[in-house]
Each structure stands twice: as structure tokens, then as C-alpha cells.
C-alpha positions, 0 to 999 in steps of 0.5 A: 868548161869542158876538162881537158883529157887525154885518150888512146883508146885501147884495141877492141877484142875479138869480136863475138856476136852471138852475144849480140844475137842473143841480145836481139833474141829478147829485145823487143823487136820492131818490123817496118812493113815498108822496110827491107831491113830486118835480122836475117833468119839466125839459121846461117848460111856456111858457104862462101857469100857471094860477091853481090852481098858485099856490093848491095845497096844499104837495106836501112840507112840515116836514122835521125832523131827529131829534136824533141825525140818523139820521132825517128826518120829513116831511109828504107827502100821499097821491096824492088823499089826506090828509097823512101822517107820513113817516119815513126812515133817512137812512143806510138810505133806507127810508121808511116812513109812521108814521102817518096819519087817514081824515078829517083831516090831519097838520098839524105834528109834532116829535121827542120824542127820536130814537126817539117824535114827537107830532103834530096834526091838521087838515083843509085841505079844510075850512073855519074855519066848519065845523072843530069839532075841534081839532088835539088831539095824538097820540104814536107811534114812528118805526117806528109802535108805542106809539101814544097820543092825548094831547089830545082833538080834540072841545071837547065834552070840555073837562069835568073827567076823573076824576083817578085815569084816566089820559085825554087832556087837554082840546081846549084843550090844545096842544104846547109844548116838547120836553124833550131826551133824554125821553119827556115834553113840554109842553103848554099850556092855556088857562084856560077861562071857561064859559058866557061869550064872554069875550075877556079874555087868559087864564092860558096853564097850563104841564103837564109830560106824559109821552107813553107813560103820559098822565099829566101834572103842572101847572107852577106859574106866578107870574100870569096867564102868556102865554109860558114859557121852557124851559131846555136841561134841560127844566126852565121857567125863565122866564115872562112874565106880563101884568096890564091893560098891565103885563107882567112877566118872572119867573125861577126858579132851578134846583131851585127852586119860588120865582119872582122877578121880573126886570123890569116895564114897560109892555107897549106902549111897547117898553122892556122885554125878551122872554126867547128862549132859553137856551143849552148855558151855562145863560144867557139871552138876551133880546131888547131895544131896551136904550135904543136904536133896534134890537132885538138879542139880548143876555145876561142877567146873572141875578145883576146882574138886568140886561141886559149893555152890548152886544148879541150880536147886532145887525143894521145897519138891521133889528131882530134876527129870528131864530133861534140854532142849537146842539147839545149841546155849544155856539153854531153860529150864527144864522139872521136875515133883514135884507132876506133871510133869512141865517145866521152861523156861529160855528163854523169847520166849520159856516162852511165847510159852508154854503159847501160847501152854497151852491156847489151851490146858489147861487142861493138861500137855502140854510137848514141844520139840524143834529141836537142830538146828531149820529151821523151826518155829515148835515144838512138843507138848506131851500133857497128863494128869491123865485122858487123854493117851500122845496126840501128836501136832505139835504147828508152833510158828509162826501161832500159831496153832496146828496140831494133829499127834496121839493119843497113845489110841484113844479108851479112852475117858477122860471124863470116867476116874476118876481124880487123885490127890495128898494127903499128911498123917501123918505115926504114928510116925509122918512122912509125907506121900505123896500118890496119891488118885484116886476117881471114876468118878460119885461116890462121895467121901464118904464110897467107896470100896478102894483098897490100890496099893502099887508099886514095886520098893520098892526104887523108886518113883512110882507113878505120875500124869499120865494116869494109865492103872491098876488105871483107869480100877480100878475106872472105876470099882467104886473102889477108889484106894490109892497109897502110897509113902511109907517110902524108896521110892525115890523122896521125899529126902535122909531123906523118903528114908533111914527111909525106910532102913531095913523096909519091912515089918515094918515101910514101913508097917505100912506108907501103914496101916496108909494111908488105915486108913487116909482114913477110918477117912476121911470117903472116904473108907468103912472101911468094903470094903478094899482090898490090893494089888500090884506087885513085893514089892508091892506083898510082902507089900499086904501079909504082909498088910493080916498078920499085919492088918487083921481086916483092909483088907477085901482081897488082890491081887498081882502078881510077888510078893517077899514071902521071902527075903531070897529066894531073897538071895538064888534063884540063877536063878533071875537078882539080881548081886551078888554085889547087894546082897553082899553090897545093900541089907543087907545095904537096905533090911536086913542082912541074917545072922545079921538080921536073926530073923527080916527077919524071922518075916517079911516072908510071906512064914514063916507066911502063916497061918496067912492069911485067907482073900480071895487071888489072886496069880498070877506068870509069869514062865519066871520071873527072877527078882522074879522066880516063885518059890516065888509064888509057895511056898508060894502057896503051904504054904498058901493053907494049911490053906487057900482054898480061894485062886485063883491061876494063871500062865502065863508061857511066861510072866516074871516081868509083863504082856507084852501080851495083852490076859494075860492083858486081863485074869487078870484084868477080874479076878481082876474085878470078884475077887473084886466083889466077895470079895469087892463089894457091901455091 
């Protein structure tokens, strides 16, 4: 049984990498041939970096560990090329690519078993509106052989297959869960409505497939499932199901076929429990409120039907956010973030290991895996910070040294970035609110140029302590930069995020306006140099920002924003499930019958001709999530009264940039934007 503990982790220092250089100066370090991931040259360049630095694709990525920890796969793009699957015996050092396509990326892989991997394709140099293929999925061995395709990658083929040929499965297929010590996976599959656009939520179809045959077996689920829990035996043990806003968890007994279910409640009014995981014991665990303010991790007592008293995990002012690690044998502990990402371990050897492992590198977040059936005394070490991109180490216990594989973006140099930290303001109403401010590097913290970055989501935790592409091109441009945590955002407790209900445009309003003025009284902003900004909501939240408080924001920027809830309602063309909008959405966002007048009143669209500061628009053509109808009426709306205002689309693109060049383009408007309209005095 794991003990029950309370953690608020403190704030990390300043950071010093140089500590971190110096660490790699005497480690061993390991150079791939086929990896354009290596430390750049400790000769740092001092002129501003460019904005393409910021925006390029990851040199390195997902390194995993195989079970028995002999091996470690990686993504590493070739020079000029696509990203390929790389794998290396972590005793011998011999890399070695394992597989790779002409056209298309290496987009994600896992380990079935220590000898075979599945993995996905895609293509970063192509945007949403022009992908016609799905990621589909593929199986080989660690030394290259056994080669098979698993799923199609063309929706063209979603037709039913001949049962007695053996064939890919369907485009609409995907990877779901390994199963330990075998050749087989899951894959799920989404019931397909033909001929139709039906944006109803749809049975997520569990199929147990064997990756060297192709044959596959269709679990049978108790409704119309959206998640499944896999058991440490590979068995599906757990399902969540969801009918009109009533979700529902069901169990199944091992070696039975029968589901019961364990639970039912509303799916939007936080009073249920979501099944996490399943340890070496056979328990599961869950995460709840279970009455109280803070979600945590708890037991699951199968023969009672009910969650245990107390929490296994809990966190002091954080709802819990995690991950538990484990071998085959037992609990090692847990990764969380709290205002930074933190692990606990249970296990005195492992306790002792991530001090080994934070002695050399010191100054930052120093994530490690372990292999579920260890051979070897190696593990794996994911090391990042708010200014340092994810570095990947192979840390040998035993010697205690590290061994560098890659650098995700070797072109960054931690000492150019500006450090990030977490403040906490009073709202006008007295409510608490917790942001992340980011101050430039070299520029002191008094009467700066500040742009207040609002995230999307809204109901999500979106920020955190790590590198950020658009906060760290923004500083480096002089530019502090203020990310609220906005009443309704999740992360922060049942009681931050209902006080967000019904509030665009309102209350979540008025916590951004009350940040930007926190700001100003500390004297870190320059209450004449204030621009607002962000994406999706935060799209939504930089007009109203313009429209409530025009005397505070000098400007604003923002890109695939929502312009009018009710085009959230009425476009018909956008990803939004018609359960969504029929039972979340006037329970979270508003009613459009009941709320009429609020939803009127709080329209960017409606109220257009109220902004007059200086504004850049900008749309992707493809977006389905907000369909660039958002954008061109309201552009259309505010240009009459408005000529101020810059305007641009990228027809390929849809919720978000994914091409480098759009990236690029953008964030050069951004810059040139800013200067003009809140640069220098």
C-alpha cells in the first residue's frame, strides 16, 4: 500500500546551466551517425536567435526504454529528411535505424515486448488540409525483420474486408495499449457513420491484434465505451461508457465475459471517478474529487463497490496530475507536477537514484524511466526546464554515470532564454489566482513592454513550467509575458473551476484584466505598453480584453479564435459532438436559448465596433475545431470601424500552425506587429 502524502512543491531557483555544461563536458558522450541531435558547440552565439529557432522541428524525440532495458528507441530525423526509428543496445552503443518511409514521418512508436515495436506515421511538412492518409500503423523488430503493416493509412479503405484475409485493419484504427511479454496489442476503432457528417460521440471499439499474424479479435463492450482500462495481464478490465451526459464505469472480473457496473453519475458535474490504472496487485485506482476540493488518486475497493476513505495520493492546492511508476515486481513511485513537474519515490533505491541523478544535473527537471522487467543497471533520464527543451540521458546506476543521446533542439542555448516562474494574484472578488510570469533575460523586472497570453482550452490546465516555444521567442523579443490560470481552468480544484462556468467573457474576464493590473501595481509592466493576446479561447478572451478594458490594452493579437458562442452552436462543419453541445455546453458556456441576452452581450462579433486599438487576425482554412468562418466575420465586422487591423490566412493549416514556414511567417508578424504597436516609448 502506498502512503498517503502531501506535496507543494517549492519553486525551483533561478536556473544555471552552465553547471549542466559542465556536466556534459565530462560525461561520456554518445554521437548517433544518423542523429541531428547533438549539443551545439559551447561557443554561444550572443545576437538575438532568430525566430525560426524557436519554431523548428524537434532534432530528437520520445526516447523509450525497452522492458528488459537493454535497448532504448528513438525518433531522430535524417539530415534533410524524414524522421526515422532508431534503436540502440544500450550495453553495445551500436545504433542502428530500424525503419523509416520515403514520403512520411515516424511520428510515435512503442515496445511490444523487448524484441518487436509498432509504429505510426505522418508527415510534419504537410499540412492538416492537405493530409489524406492516417497515421495507420506498422510492426517490425528491434533488429529490422518481421516487417508487417497493421492498419491502412488511406480512408478510402474503411470498406468491410474479406473475414477469411488476413488484411490491415481500417484507417480508422489506432494503438491503444501494449500487453506485457507479447507479441499482441490493442488497437481501438471508432464506429464509422457512412455517408453522413455525424458529429455524435461514437462507440470507441476495443480489438486484441496479434502484430506478427494480423489477426485480430474484438473485445466485447458493455455501451457505447469511450476509454478502456487495461489490467497488468493484458487483459480489459475497466470501461467507461457515456449515454446523453450520463457516464457510466463498468468492471469485469478476470476470466469473466460479464461487465457489472460500478458507478454512474453526471458526466459534467465532477462527482464521478475516472479508472487510471491497475498495479502489479491487481487494484485499481482511480481518480476523484471523492467529496472534496482536489482530485487525488485512490484505491478502489472491487468488493465493497466504493472508493477507500483516503487518498493515496494527494496534492496541497493541485488537483492530482500524473503518472505512477512501476516494474513487474512492485509501486516505485510517481511523477506529478504541482506548479513544476516533480517525482516521489516509494522506493528507497530509486529515492536515492534520482538524487544521484539531480546532483549532476541540477538544475532541472530530471524525469526517469525504468524498464518494467530490468536486465540491465541502466535507466532513462528526460531532463528540461522553463528554459532548457527536453535533453535525453542514459544514467547506469551502477557507475553512476550519464551518457547523452539527444538534444530535442540543439539550436537553443539556455543561457538566451528567459526564466519562468509561478505568481499567485488576488481576482476582484477576492479569488486567488495562480499564473506564470516570464520576465526577459537582461532586462530587469520594472516597467517592461507585457503581453498577457491567455491559453485556449478554456477548461483545461494551460500552462506549465516547461520550455515554451511562443513564451521564449516573446521574451527574447524584450517582451514580459503573463499567463493566467483563469477562473475555469482545471488543475487547481473543483472550486477554480466551476467559478469559471458561464463566465466568458465575465468573470474569466475580469481574472485576466485583474492579472494585467496585478502587474502594472507591481510596477513590472508599463501600463502604457500592454498588448493581449492568444489562441482558440484565448482568441476569444484577447477581444473581449480589447471590448471590456480598452484603456488597458494598448493592442492585441490572436489566432483561431472563437468570435461568437453561438457560431459555436450553429456552424455545423466544426468538431464540436453534438453531445457536447446539447448537455456541456449550456451547463459550462452558456444556454442559447436561456442565456440569450448574456451570450449577446459577451459576442466579439456583436460588439465589433468597439475595438479600436491596433489588431492582428489570423486563421487557419482547414480548422475544424473553430472554422475560419469565426474569423472572417468578425473581420469583416470589425474593419468597418476599425482599419487597423492585419489580417491573415493559411489555407492548409487548421486549429494551429504544424508548418515550420507558417510558424515562421507568423511570429515575424507578431514581432513586427509589436514593435509597432508596443515597442518602445
Amino acid at each position: 500500500m502506498l502512503s498517503v502524502f502531501n506535496q507543494n512543491l517549492a519553486k525551483e531557483q533561478s536556473m544555471s546551466f552552465r553547471i549542466l555544461q559542465r556536466v556534459w563536458r565530462y560525461s561520456t558522450l554518445l554521437m548517433f551517425a544518423f542523429a541531428a541531435s547533438c549539443i551545439a558547440s559551447s561557443a554561444r552565439a550572443t545576437s538575438t536567435p532568430s525566430v525560426q529557432s524557436f519554431f523548428e522541428y524537434s532534432a530528437f524525440s520520445n526516447a523509450q526504454l525497452s522492458p528488459n532495458a537493454r535497448y532504448v528507441a528513438m525518433l531522430v530525423p535524417a539530415k534533410d529528411g524524414n524522421v526515422r526509428l532508431g534503436v540502440m543496445d544500450v550495453v553495445e552503443r551500436i545504433p542502428k535505424v530500424i525503419a523509416s518511409f520515403d514520403g512520411a514521418d515516424i511520428v510515435q512508436f512503442h515496445w511490444i515486448n523487448d524484441d518487436r515495436l509498432v509504429y505510426a506515421a505522418g508527415d510534419r511538412g504537410v499540412g492538416v488540409g492537405d493530409q489524406h492518409l492516417g497515421p495507420g500503423l506498422f510492426a517490425v523488430n528491434r533488429d529490422g525483420s518481421e516487417f508487417r503493416q497493421l492498419i491502412e493509412r488511406s480512408f478510402g479503405l474503411l470498406s468491410a474486408h474479406n473475414a477469411t484475409v488476413v488484411r490491415a485493419l481500417p484507417a480508422n484504427t489506432g494503438f491503444y495499449a501494449a500487453i506485457r511479454g507479447s507479441d499482441d496489442i490493442y488497437v481501438a476503432q471508432h464506429d464509422v457513420t457512412r455517408g453522413v457528417r455525424d458529429r455524435s460521440i461514437r462507440s470507441l471499439n476495443l480489438l486484441r491484434l496479434n502484430t506478427k499474424t494480423g489477426r485480430s479479435t474484438v473485445v466485447e463492450r458493455p455501451g457505447v465505451t469511450t476509454s478502456w482500462l487495461i489490467d497488468r495481464q493484458g487483459e480489459a478490465r475497466a470501461a467507461t461508457t457515456l449515454d446523453g451526459d450520463i457516464e457510466s464505469v463498468f468492471y469485469r472480473d478476470a476470466g469473466q465475459s460479464k461487465w457489472r457496473k460500478l458507478a454512474q453519475f453526471n458526466a459534467y458535474t465532477g462527482d464521478g471517478f475516472s479508472p487510471y490504472f491497475f498495479g502489479p496487485d491487481g487494484a485499481m485506482y482511480v481518480r476523484a474529487r471523492h467529496g472534496k476540493d482536489k482530485e487525488s488518486l485512490y484505491r478502489y475497493d472491487l468488493e465493497k463497490n466504493s472508493i477507500d476513505p483516503e487518498p493515496l495520493i494527494s496534492l496541497k492546492d493541485y488537483d492530482f496530475s500524473g503518472s505512477v511508476v512501476y516494474n513487474d515486481k512492485k509501486f516505485l513511485g510517481v511523477h506529478f507536477e504541482t506548479d513544476a513537474d516533480d517525482t516521489r519515490w516509494f522506493d528507497p533505491q530509486m529515492q536515492a537514484i534520482q538524487k544521484s541523478v539531480n546532483d549532476l544535473l541540477p538544475s532541472t527537471v530530471n524525469r526517469i524511466s525504468v524498464g518494467y522487467q530490468a536486465e540491465t543497471s541502466v535507466l532513462l533520464v528526460q531532463s528540461f526546464s522553463d528554459i532548457q527543451p527536453s535533453v535525453y540521458f542514459l544514467y547506469d546506476s551502477a557507475s553512476k554515470k550519464l551518457t547523452m543521446l539527444g538534444n530535442s533542439m540543439p539550436q537553443i542555448d539556455p543561457l538566451q532564454m528567459s526564466a519562468k516562474d509561478m505568481v499567485r494574484y488576488k481576482a476582484r472578488d477576492g479569488r486567488e489566482i495562480p499564473a506564470y510570469l516570464t520576465l526577459p533575460k537582461g532586462a530587469g523586472d520594472k516597467n517592461l513592454p507585457l503581453v498577457v497570453l491567455v491559453h485556449g482550452g478554456p477548461f483545461v490546465r494551460g500552462v506549465s513550467w516547461r520550455w515554451n516555444r511562443e513564451v521564449q521567442f516573446l521574451a527574447s523579443r524584450g517582451y514580459a509575458v503573463l499567463e493566467p490560470e483563469y477562473r475555469g481552468s482545471t488543475g487547481f480544484g473543483w472550486g477554480h473551476f466551476k467559478a469559471g462556468w458561464k463566465q466568458w467573457g465575465l468573470a474569466m474576464q475580469d481574472d485576466v484584466a485583474d492579472g494585467t493590473k496585478w502587474a502594472i501595481a507591481q510596477g513590472i509592466a508599463d501600463p502604457k505598453r500592454v498588448c493581449i493576446a492568444g489562441a482558440s479561447y484565448g482568441g476569444y478572451a484577447t477581444l473581449m480584453g480589447l471590448i471590456n478594458d480598452p484603456s488597458l490594452y494598448r493592442c492585441g493579437f490572436e489566432w483561431v479564435g472563437v468570435t461568437d458562442i453561438n457560431l459555436m452552436y450553429d456552424v455545423n462543419w466544426s468538431d464540436i459532438s453534438n453531445e457536447y453541445q446539447q448537455y456541456g455546453m449550456p451547463v459550462l458556456v452558456g444556454d442559447q436559448d436561456k442565456d440569450a441576452v448574456q451570450l449577446k452581450a459577451t459576442s466579439p462579433l456583436v460588439n465589433a465596433a468597439r475595438i479600436k486599438q491596433p489588431l492582428l487576425l489570423a486563421y487557419g482554412g482547414s480548422d475544424e475545431r473553430v472554422p475560419i468562418v469565426h474569423g472572417t466575420k468578425f473581420r469583416d465586422a470589425v474593419k468597418a470601424t476599425n482599419q487597423n487591423v492585419d489580417w491573415v490566412e493559411y489555407p492548409e493549416e487548421g486549429h494551429g500552425w504544424q508548418l515550420l514556414k507558417n510558424n515562421v511567417d507568423f511570429w515575424t508578424r507578431v514581432e513586427k506587429f509589436l514593435n509597432k504597436n508596443n515597442g518602445k516609448q
